[in-house]
C-alpha positions in Angstrom: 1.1 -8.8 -4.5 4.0 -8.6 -2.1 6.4 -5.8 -1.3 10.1 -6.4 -0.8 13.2 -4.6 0.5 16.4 -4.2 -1.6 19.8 -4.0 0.5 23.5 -3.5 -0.2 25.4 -6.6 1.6 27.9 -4.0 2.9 31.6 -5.4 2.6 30.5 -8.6 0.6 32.2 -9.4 -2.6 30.4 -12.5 -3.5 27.3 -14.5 -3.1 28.9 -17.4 -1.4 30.4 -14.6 0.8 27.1 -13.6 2.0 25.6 -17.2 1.9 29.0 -17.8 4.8 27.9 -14.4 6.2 23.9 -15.2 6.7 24.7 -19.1 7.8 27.4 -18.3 10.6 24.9 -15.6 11.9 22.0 -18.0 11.9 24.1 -20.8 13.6 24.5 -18.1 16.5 20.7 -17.3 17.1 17.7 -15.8 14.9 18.5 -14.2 12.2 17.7 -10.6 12.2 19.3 -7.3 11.1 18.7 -3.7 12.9 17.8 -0.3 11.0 16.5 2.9 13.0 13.1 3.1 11.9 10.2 0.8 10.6 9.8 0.6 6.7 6.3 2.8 6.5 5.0 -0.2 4.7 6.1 -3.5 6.9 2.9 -4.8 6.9 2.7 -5.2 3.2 6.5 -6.8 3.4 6.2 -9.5 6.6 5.6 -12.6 6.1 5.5 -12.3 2.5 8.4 -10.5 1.1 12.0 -10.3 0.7 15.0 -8.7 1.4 17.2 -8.3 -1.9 20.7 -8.2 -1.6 22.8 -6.0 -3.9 26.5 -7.1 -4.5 28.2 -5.0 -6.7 25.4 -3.5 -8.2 23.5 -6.2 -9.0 20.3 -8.2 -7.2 22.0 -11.8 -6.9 19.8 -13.0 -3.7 17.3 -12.8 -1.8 16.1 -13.8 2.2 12.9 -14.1 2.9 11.7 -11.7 5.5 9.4 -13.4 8.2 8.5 -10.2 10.4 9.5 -7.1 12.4 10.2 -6.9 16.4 12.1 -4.8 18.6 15.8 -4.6 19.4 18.5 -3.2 21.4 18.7 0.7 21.4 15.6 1.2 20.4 15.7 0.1 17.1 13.7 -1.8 14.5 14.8 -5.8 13.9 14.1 -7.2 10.3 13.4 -11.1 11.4 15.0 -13.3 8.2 15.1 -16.7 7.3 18.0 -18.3 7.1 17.5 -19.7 3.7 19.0 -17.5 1.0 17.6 -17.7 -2.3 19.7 -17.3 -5.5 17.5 -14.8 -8.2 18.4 -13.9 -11.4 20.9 -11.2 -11.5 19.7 -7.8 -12.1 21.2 -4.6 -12.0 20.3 -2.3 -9.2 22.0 0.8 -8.0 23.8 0.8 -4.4 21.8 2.8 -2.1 22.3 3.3 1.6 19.4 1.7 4.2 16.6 -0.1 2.3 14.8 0.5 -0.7 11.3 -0.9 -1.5 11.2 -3.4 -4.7 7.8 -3.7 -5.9 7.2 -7.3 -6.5 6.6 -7.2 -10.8 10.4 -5.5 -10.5 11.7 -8.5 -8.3 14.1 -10.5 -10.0 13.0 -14.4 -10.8 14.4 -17.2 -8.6 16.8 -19.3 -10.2 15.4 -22.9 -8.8 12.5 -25.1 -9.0 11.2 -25.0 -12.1 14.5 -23.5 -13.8 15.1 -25.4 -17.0 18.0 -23.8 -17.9 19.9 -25.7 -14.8 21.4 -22.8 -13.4 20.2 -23.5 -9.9 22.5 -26.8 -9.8 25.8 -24.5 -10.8 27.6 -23.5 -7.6 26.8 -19.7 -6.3 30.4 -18.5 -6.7 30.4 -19.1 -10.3 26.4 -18.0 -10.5 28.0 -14.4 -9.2 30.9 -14.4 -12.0 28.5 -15.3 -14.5 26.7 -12.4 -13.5 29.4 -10.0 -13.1 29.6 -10.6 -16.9 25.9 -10.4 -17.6 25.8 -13.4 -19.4 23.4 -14.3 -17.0 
């Protein structure tokens, strides 16, 4: 089972907002993000888990974490992949730093084998849908 991270996407309003966010930052280099201190359990999260992002307390998307290095100041780098995955929304509390999210709590992606075609539906309209928890 895999371990994954839940974060608040601080000052997004919107999934495409973040998807903008993540793609402009990814066109400029690897795609990391900096926190103080190594999550206790990184070893159970790289390579196999996931960063959740929270906007407006809900789970709406996820990045898949691909490992930990150093960075600037002494601080810890969370390496991502640049491909963000939509999930099904969820609510989730804001929290500040990183939470763990045991994988049998983690959200389903929308995609692949979704029959119910929500994967095809743009992500703007995927996050107003879940703003009104009809999804």
């Amino acid at each position: 089972m895999s371990l994954h991270l839940t974060k608040v996407a601080f000052g997004v309003t919107s999934v495409e907002m973040l998807a903008d966010r993540l793609e402009a930052r990814a066109a400029a280099g690897p795609l990391s993000l900096t926190t103080r201190y190594l999550p206790k359990r990184h070893e159970e999260v790289a390579g196999r888990g996931s960063l959740f992002w929270i906007i407006k307390h809900q789970l709406v998307a996820r990045s898949p974490i691909t490992g930990f290095g150093e960075a600037e100041g002494g601080r810890v780098a969370i390496h991502l992949d640049p491909g963000l995955v939509l999930v099904q929304a969820r609510p989730k509390r804001a929290h500040q730093g990183w939470r763990y999210l045991e994988a049998d709590d983690a959200p389903l992606d929308l995609g692949g084998g979704d029959a119910s075609g929500l994967s095809a539906l743009p992500p703007a309209l995927i996050g107003r849908l879940a703003e009104l928890a009809l999804i």
